[in-house]
Structure formats: structure tokens, C-alpha cells
C-alpha positions in Angstrom: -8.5 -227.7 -52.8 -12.3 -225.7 -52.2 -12.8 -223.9 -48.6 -15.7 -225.7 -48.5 -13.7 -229.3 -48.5 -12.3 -227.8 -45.3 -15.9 -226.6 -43.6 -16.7 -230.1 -44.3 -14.3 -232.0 -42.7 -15.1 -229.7 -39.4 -18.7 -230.7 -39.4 -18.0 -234.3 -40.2 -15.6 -233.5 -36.8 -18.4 -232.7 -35.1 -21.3 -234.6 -36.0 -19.8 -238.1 -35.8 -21.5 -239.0 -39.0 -21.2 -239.1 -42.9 -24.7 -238.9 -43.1 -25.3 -236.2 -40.5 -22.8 -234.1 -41.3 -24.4 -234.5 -45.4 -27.4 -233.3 -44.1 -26.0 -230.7 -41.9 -24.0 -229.3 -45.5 -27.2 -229.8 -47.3 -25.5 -232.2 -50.0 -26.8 -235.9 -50.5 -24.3 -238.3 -48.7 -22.6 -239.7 -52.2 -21.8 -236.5 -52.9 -20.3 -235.7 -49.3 -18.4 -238.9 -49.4 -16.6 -237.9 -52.7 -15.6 -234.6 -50.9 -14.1 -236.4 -47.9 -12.2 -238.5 -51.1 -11.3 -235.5 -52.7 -9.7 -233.7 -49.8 -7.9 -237.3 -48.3 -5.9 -237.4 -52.2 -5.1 -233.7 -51.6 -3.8 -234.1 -47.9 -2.2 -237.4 -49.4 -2.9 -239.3 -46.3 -6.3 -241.1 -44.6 -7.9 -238.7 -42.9 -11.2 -240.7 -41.9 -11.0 -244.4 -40.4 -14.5 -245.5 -41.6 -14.1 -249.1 -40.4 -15.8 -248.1 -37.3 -19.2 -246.7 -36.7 -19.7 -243.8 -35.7 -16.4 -242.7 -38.1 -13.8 -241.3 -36.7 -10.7 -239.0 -37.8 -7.3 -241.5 -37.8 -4.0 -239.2 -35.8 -3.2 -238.3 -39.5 -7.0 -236.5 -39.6 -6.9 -235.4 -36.1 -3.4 -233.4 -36.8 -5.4 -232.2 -40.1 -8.1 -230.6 -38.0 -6.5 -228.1 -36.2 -5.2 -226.8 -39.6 -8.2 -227.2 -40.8 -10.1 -225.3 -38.3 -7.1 -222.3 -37.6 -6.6 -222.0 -41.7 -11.0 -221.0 -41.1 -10.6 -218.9 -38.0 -8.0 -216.6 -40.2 -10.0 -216.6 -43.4 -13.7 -215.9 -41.4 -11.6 -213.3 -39.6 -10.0 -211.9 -42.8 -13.7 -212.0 -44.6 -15.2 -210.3 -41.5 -12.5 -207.3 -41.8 -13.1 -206.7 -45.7 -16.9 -207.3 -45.2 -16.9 -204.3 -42.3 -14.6 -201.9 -44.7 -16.9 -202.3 -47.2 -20.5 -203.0 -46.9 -23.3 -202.5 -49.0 -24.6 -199.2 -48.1 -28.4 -198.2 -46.7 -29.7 -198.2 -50.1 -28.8 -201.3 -51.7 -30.6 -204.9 -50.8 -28.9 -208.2 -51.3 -30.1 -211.4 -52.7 -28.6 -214.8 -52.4 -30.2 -216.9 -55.0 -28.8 -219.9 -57.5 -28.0 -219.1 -61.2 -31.3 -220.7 -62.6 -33.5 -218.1 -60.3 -31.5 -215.7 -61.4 -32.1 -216.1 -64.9 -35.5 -217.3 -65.4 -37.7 -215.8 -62.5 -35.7 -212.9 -60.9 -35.8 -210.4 -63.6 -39.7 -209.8 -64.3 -40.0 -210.6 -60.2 -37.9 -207.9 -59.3 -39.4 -205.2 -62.0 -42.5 -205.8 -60.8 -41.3 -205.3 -57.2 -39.2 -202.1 -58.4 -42.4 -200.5 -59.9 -44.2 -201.4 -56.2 -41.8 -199.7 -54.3 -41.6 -196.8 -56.9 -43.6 -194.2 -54.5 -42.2 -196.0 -51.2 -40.3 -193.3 -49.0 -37.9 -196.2 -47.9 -36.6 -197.3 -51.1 -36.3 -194.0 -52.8 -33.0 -194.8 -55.1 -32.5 -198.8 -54.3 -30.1 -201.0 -55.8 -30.3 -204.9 -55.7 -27.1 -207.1 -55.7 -27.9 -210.8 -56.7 -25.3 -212.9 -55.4 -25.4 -216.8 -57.4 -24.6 -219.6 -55.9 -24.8 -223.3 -55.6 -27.7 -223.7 -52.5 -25.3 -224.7 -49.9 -23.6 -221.6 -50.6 -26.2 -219.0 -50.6 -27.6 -220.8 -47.6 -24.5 -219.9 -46.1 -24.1 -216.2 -47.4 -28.1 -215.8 -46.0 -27.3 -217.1 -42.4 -23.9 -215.8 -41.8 -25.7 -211.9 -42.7 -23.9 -211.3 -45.9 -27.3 -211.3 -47.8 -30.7 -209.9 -46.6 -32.8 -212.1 -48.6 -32.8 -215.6 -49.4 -34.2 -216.8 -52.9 -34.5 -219.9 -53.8 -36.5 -223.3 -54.9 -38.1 -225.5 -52.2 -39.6 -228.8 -53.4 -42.3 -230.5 -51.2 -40.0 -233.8 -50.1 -36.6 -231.7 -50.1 -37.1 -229.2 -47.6 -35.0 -225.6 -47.0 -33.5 -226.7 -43.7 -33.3 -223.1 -42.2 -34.5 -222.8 -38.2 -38.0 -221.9 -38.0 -37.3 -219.5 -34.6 -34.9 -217.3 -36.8 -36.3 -217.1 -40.4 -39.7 -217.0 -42.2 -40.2 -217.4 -45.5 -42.7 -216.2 -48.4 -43.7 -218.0 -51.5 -43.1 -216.3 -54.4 -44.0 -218.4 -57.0 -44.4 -221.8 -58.7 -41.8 -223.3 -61.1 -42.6 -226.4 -63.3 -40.4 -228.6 -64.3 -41.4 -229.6 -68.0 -40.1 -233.1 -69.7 -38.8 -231.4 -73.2 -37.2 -232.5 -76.4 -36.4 -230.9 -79.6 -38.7 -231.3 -82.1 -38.4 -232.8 -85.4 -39.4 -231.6 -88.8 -43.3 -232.5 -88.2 -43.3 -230.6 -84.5 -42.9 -234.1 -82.7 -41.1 -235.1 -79.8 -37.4 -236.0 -81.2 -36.7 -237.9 -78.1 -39.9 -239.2 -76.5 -40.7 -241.0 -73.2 -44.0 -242.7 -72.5 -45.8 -242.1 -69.2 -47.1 -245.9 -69.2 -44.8 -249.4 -69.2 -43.4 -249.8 -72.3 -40.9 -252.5 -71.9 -39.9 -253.0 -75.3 -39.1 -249.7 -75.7 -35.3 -248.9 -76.0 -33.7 -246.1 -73.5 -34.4 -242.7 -74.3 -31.3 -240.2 -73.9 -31.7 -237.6 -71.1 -29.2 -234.8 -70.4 -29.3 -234.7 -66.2 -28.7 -232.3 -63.8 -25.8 -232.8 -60.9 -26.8 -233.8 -57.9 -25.8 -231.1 -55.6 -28.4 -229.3 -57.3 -31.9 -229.2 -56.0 -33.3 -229.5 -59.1 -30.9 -232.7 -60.0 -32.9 -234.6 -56.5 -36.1 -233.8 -57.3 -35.8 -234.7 -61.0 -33.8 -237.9 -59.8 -36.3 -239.0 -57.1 -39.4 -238.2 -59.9 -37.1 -240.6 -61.7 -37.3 -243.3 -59.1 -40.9 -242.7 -58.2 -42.0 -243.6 -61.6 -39.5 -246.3 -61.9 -38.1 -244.6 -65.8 -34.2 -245.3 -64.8 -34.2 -248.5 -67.2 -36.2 -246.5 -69.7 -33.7 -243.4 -69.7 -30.1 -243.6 -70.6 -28.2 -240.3 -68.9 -25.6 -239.6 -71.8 -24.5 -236.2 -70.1 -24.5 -234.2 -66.2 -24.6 -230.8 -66.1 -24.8 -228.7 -62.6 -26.1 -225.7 -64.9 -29.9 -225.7 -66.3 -28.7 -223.1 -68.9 -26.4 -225.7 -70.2 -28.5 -228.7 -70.0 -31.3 -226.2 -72.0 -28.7 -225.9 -74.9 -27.7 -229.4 -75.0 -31.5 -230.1 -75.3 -31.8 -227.5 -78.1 -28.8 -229.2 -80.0 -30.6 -232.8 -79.7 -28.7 -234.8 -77.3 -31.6 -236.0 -75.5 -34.6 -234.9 -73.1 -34.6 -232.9 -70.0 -36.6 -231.8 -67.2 -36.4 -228.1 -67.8 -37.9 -224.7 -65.6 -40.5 -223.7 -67.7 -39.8 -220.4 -67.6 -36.3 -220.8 -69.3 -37.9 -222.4 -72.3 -41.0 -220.8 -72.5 -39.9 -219.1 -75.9 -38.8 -222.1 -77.0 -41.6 -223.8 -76.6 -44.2 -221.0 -78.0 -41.8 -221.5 -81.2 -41.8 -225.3 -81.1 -38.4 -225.8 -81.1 -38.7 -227.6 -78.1 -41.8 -229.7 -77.1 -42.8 -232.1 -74.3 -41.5 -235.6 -74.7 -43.5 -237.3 -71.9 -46.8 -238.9 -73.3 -49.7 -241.1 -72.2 -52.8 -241.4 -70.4 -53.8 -240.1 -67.1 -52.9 -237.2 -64.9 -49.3 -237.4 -64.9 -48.9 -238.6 -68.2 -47.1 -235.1 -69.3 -44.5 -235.4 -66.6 -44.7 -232.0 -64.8 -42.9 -231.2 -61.5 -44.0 -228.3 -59.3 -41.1 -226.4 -57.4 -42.3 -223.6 -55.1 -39.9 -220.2 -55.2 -39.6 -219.0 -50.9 -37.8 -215.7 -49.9 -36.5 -216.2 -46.7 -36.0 -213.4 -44.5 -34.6 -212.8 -40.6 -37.4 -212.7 -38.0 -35.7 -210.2 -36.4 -36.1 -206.4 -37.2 -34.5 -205.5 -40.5 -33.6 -201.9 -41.4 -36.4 -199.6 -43.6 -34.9 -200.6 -46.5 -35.5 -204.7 -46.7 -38.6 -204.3 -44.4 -40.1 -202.1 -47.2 -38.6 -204.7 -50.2 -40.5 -207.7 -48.2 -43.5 -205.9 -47.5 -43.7 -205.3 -51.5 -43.0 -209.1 -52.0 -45.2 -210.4 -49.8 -47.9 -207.9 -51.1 -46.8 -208.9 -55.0 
């Protein structure tokens, strides 16, 4: 059973609604619903009577709740005690960011932001602690203060839903999403997918992301824009790009990969874009913006001096 199972049965509690309580946990609705599943077979009763609309909890769920909502109180309590004992001193800044970031953009980012800051009176000495975690998560470990700095991807129709009147944010960079295949023995496209309607073509295998990942959506809803779900046959889900890279580079099928994870795979060749046609979007390209999110409030010298060298970067 995951904490989180719990922090979603509360909001579903209190928002009256699958779908708004979904949104509110920034996860798509399927996904929600299968928590609500998952949680009902470990309780071992209903908790959820979703013959009416709004839902609402059945006695069973109702009992649940308080347990629910008392087994939080003591763990946020507990978490608040250990975080107070032992918090990150003056001269270390913390990140929440997801394990992709982390790997392909935060590196060279946060050299260049070290050298910046090298002469900076305020950051004499810094550390940086990167925390990874899936979005909902690090959303969570921004807003409740346990990180000073949100990093993270924000694609145009898939918002960060953060309040406007507490945070501001700061693009950092671009990230594109490149369609990718191993190549064969000439440098071609192993696994290729054509931009245009080719209806006689037969399904090409992909290698997918999940879809409590961001970049899962926005690959997914590219995927439905272009109408390419009965030209692409999803043979395996990962909720890690690093492992839906490798299954790529062993020749499963094509991907939708952050260009900066592969870019020495593609100066090599091993991998290569699969997406080909005519026209502007024939090679398939998705454009994710990177946003640090701060507090609007006054931070201490430290993190004001880190944004002030990211903002200037």
C-alpha cells in the first residue's frame, strides 16, 4: 500500500469527483481510477459507491477515512519533526526535479550556474541536493517547503498547475522530443514511421512511456493528434526514459526520446530518426519547455543568489 494511495482517497473525499480530484493529484483520471482500485483490493472492501454522481464514499469508505486521514496527521507530524532536526543548512540549495532532468539537462545547467555564482559573496561554498521524483511528487516536495526550487518540463497543452499569487517560474531551456530508431547496417531507420497516410503500411513497434509521466501525455496526445495509434503497435511501457532509451538501442522499436539523452547516440548513428515525409512536421519533433519555479515570497541570500544566476544564465 503507497502513502500516496491514502493522500488520494482524502482529496477524492473532498473534491466530490474522480476527475477533480485527478486533476487536483496531477495524474490523468485512468490512472487515478486504478489507484482508487488498488487501494479498495488492499482494504478488501468498497470504499467508493460510484453508481451515483457526484461519487461518494459507501460506510465501509467513510470508516476508512478517518484512518486514512489520522494514519497522515501522524506521518506529516512525524516528517515535520525529522525535517526540523535536520535541515539542510544555509549553504546548501535544494532541487526537486524528475529523473530524466536529472540526467540529461541538470548537469551542464548547474556547472554553468556553479561557475556564475563562483565570485558571488552569497554562495561562497554551495552545495545542491537534487531530489527525483515522479512530478506529483516533487510538486509536492516544492509546495510543502522541502525543496527551494522546482525543476521540471512544462509542455504547452499540459500546464504546471502551481498558483500564480505564490510561485513564478523561469524558463530554462527547450527539450525536444526526437522520433528515434536504431539504425541498421546502411545508417537507416530500423524501425521507421511515415509522417504522411500510409494505410498499407503494417504497425510499427514503439517502446512508450507511462502515463503518469509528463512526457508519456504529451507523446500520447502527439500520438492522437496525428492520428498514428493504428500505425504504431506499443509492444512495451516504461515510466523511465533511461529505460525506454536502452530498449531502443537494443531494437525493440521506436521512441520519442529527449534529445539530449541521445545526442551521442545520434552523432554516432546508432540511433536515427524514424519519422519521415514531406512538410514541416514530417520529422516528428516535440518541443518541451524546462521552468524553475521558485516562491514569490523572500527567500534567504543563498537561493535568491542561485535564481538570480538562472534567470541571468
Amino acid at each position: 500500500m503507497h502513502i500516496r494511495w491514502l493522500e488520494d482517497f482524502v482529496c477524492l473525499a473532498q473534491a466530490g469527483s474522480l476527475a477533480r480530484a485527478a486533476e487536483l493529484r496531477n495524474v490523468t483520471p485512468p490512472a487515478f481510477g486504478r489507484r482508487m482500485q488498488a487501494l479498495e483490493v488492499w482494504a478488501g472492501a468498497p470504499l467508493i459507491d460510484r453508481s451515483v454522481f457526484p461519487v461518494r464514499l459507501t460506510a465501509e469508505g467513510r470508516q476508512f477515512l478517518e484512518a486514512a486521514q489520522s494514519a497522515l496527521r501522524t506521518l506529516d507530524e512525524a516528517r515535520l519533526s525529522l525535517r526540523a532536526a535536520h535541515r539542510a543548512d544555509a549553504s546548501t540549495v535544494t532541487i526537486a526535479t524528475g529523473k530524466t532532468l536529472a540526467r540529461s539537462m541538470v548537469p551542464a545547467w548547474l556547472a554553468g550556474l556553479r561557475e556564475a555564482l563562483r565570485h558571488d559573496p552569497a554562495a561562497a561554498g554551495f552545495r545542491t541536493r537534487l531530489s527525483t521524483f515522479p512530478m506529483h511528487d516533487a510538486l509536492a516536495m516544492f509546495t510543502e517547503g522541502d525543496a527551494d526550487f522546482l525543476l521540471c518540463y512544462s509542455p504547452p497543452d499540459l500546464p504546471v498547475m502551481l498558483d500564480d499569487a505564490r510561485y513564478l517560474f523561469h524558463p530554462v531551456g527547450v527539450e525536444r522530443l526526437v522520433c528515434v530508431s536504431a539504425a541498421d547496417a546502411r545508417g537507416a531507420p530500423q524501425f521507421r514511421l511515415r509522417a504522411g497516410k500510409a494505410a498499407h503500411d503494417q504497425p510499427v513497434p514503439m517502446i512508450g512511456y507511462a502515463e503518469t509521466l509528463t512526457l508519456g501525455r504529451m507523446v500520447n496526445q502527439e500520438i492522437a493528434r496525428r492520428k498514428l495509434a493504428d500505425r504504431l503497435d506499443v509492444i512495451a511501457v516504461s515510466d523511465f526514459a533511461e529505460s525506454v532509451h536502452e530498449m531502443v538501442r537494443q531494437r525493440m522499436g521506436l521512441a520519442w526520446l529527449p534529445a539530449r539523452l541521445i545526442a551521442d547516440d545520434l552523432h554516432a548513428g546508432r540511433l536515427v530518426r524514424a519519422m519521415t515525409g514531406n512538410g514541416a512536421e514530417a520529422g516528428g519533433d516535440l518541443a518541451l519547455d524546462i521552468r524553475l519555479y521558485r516562491q514569490r515570497a523572500p527567500m534567504r541570500p543563498l537561493a535568491e543568489a542561485f535564481w538570480r544566476a538562472a534567470v541571468a544564465d
